[in-house]
C-alpha positions as CSV (number, residue, x, y, z in Angstrom):
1,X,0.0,0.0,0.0
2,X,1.4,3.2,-0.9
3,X,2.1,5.4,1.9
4,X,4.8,8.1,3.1
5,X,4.4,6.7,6.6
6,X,5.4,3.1,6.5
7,X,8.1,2.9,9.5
8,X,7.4,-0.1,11.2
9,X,6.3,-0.2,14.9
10,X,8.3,-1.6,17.6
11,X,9.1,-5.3,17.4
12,X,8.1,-7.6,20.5
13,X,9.7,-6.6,23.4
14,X,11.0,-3.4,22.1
15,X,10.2,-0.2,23.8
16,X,8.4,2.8,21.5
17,X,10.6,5.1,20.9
18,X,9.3,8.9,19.4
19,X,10.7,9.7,16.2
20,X,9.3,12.3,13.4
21,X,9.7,11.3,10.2
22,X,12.7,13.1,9.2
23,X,14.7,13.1,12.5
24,X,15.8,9.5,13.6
25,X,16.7,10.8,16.9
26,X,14.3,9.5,19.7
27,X,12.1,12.0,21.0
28,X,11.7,12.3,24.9
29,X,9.3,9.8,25.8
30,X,6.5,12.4,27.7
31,X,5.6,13.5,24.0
32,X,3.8,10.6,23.4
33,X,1.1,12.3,24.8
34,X,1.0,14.9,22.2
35,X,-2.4,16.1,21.1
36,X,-2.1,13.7,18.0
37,X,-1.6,11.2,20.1
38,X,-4.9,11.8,22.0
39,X,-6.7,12.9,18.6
40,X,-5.8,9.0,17.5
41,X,-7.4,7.5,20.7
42,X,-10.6,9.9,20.3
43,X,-10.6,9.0,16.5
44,X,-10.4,4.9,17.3
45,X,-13.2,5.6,19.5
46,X,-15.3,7.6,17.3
47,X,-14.5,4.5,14.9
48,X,-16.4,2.1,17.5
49,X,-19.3,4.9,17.7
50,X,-19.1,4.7,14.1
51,X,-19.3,0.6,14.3
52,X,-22.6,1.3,16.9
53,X,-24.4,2.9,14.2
54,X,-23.5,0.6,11.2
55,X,-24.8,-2.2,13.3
56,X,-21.3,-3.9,13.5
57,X,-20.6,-3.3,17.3
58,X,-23.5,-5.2,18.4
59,X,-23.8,-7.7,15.8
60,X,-20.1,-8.9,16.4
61,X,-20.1,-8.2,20.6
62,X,-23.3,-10.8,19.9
63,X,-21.3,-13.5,18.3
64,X,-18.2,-12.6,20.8
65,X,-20.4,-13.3,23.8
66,X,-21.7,-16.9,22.3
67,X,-18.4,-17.6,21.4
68,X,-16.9,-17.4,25.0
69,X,-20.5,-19.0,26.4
70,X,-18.3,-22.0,23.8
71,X,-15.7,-21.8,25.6
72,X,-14.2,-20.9,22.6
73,X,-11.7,-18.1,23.9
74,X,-9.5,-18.0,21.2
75,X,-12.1,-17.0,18.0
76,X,-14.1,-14.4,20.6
77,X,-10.5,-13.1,20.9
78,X,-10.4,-12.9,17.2
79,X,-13.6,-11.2,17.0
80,X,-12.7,-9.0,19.7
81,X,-9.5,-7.8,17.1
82,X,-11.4,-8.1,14.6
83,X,-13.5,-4.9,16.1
84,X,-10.7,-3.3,17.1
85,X,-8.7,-2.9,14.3
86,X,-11.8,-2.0,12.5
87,X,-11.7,1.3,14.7
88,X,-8.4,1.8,14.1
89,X,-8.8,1.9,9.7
90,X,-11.7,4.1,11.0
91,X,-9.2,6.8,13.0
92,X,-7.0,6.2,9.2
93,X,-9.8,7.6,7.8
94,X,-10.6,10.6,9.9
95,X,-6.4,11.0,9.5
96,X,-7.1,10.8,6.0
97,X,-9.5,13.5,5.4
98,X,-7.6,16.1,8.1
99,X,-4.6,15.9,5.8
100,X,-6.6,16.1,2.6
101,X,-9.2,18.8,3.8
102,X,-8.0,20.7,6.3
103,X,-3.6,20.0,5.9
104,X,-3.8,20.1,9.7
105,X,-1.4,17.1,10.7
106,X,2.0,17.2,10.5
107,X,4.7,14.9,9.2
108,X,5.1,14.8,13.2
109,X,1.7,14.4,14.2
110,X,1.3,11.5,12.0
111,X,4.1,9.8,13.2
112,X,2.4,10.4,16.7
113,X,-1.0,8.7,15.9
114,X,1.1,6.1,14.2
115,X,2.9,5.1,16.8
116,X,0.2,5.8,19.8
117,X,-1.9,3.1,17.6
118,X,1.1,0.6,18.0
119,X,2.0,1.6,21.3
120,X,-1.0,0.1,22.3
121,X,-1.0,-3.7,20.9
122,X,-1.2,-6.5,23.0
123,X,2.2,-7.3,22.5
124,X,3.3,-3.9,23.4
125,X,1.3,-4.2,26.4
126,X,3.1,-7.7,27.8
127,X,0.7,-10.3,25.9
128,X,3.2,-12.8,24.4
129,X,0.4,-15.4,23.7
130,X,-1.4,-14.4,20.1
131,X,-4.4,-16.4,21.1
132,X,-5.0,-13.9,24.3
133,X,-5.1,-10.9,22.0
134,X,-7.7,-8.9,22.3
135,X,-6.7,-5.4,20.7
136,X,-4.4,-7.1,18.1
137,X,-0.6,-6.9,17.9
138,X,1.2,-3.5,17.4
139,X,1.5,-4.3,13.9
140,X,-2.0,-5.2,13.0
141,X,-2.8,-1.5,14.6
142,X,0.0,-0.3,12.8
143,X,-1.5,-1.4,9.5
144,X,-5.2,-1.1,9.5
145,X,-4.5,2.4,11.0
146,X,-1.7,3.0,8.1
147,X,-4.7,1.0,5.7
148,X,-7.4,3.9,6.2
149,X,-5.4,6.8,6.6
150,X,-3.9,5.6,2.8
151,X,-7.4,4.9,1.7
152,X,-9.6,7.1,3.3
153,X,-12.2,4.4,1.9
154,X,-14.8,2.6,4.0
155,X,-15.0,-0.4,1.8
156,X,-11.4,-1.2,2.2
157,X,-12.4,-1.9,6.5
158,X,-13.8,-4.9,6.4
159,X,-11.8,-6.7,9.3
160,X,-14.5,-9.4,9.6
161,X,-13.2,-11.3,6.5
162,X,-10.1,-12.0,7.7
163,X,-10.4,-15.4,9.2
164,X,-7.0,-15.3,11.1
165,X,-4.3,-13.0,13.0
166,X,-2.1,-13.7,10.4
167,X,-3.7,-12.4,7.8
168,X,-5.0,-9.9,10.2
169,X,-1.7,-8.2,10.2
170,X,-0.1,-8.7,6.5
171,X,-3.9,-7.0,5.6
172,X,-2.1,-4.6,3.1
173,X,-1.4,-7.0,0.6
174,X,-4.8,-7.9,0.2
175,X,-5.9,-4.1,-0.8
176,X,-6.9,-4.9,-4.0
177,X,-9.1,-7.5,-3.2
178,X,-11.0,-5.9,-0.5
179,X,-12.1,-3.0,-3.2
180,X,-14.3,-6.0,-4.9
């Protein structure tokens, strides 16, 4: 997917580190509360608003909940991702149309958002087991994130069709397909 803004989050283990995206020095750590930072969070949860009135929130919280009544942790984990990075291509988005409409977000600000959205995977946040997850990995926030702010397309945000976490987080090389 084409996109000026394709550093990669941190690997497992590895602390998040500030850096704009033409200065590879770290930044000091307290500016990952920057503005942008919050802006992201209030954009991912706008996204889930967003979910509430498509229908999506509840219809998938409805098949999470039977899932785990299963005892099928592991796919209501999955669906619980699923949901999540779905709000993440939807705070892309809102990043999307701020640059486009408003050139309000700076090379620094997006780098922000970008890494506030991986800052906050599971595997950021100590989950080593994949099958626990349920916010996805840094990566997968990284990319659906990276995926709608590229896009700025709705029809590109269809988490639900990806039947694994793998695919889940290598999402960008299905672009083309999810257009159809």
């Amino acid at each position: 997917m084409p996109t000026r803004y394709s550093k990669a989050p941190p690997k497992r283990g590895q602390k998040s580190s500030l850096r704009s995206a033409t200065n590879t020095e770290p930044q000091k750590s307290s500016t990952i509360l920057s503005s942008s930072s919050f802006a992201y969070v209030i954009a991912h949860e706008v996204g889930h608003h967003v979910q509430h009135l498509t229908g999506d929130l509840s219809k998938y919280q409805d098949i999470e909940f039977k899932l785990q009544e299963r005892g099928k942790e592991t796919k209501a984990n999955l669906v619980s991702v699923q949901s999540e990075l779905q709000a993440d291509f939807y705070a892309g988005i809102w990043a999307h149309y701020v640059i486009a409409d408003f050139e309000d977000l700076s090379e620094d600000d997006i780098m922000n958002a970008l890494e506030a959205s991986a800052a906050v995977g599971d595997d950021a946040l100590g989950e080593d087991r994949t099958e626990n997850f349920g916010h996805g990995s840094s990566m997968m926030r990284f990319v659906w994130f990276t995926r709608g702010m590229a896009t700025g397309d709705v029809k590109y945000g269809n988490t639900y069709r990806y039947r694994s976490l793998k695919l889940l987080e290598n999402a960008e090389t299905f672009l083309e397909d999810d257009a159809e």
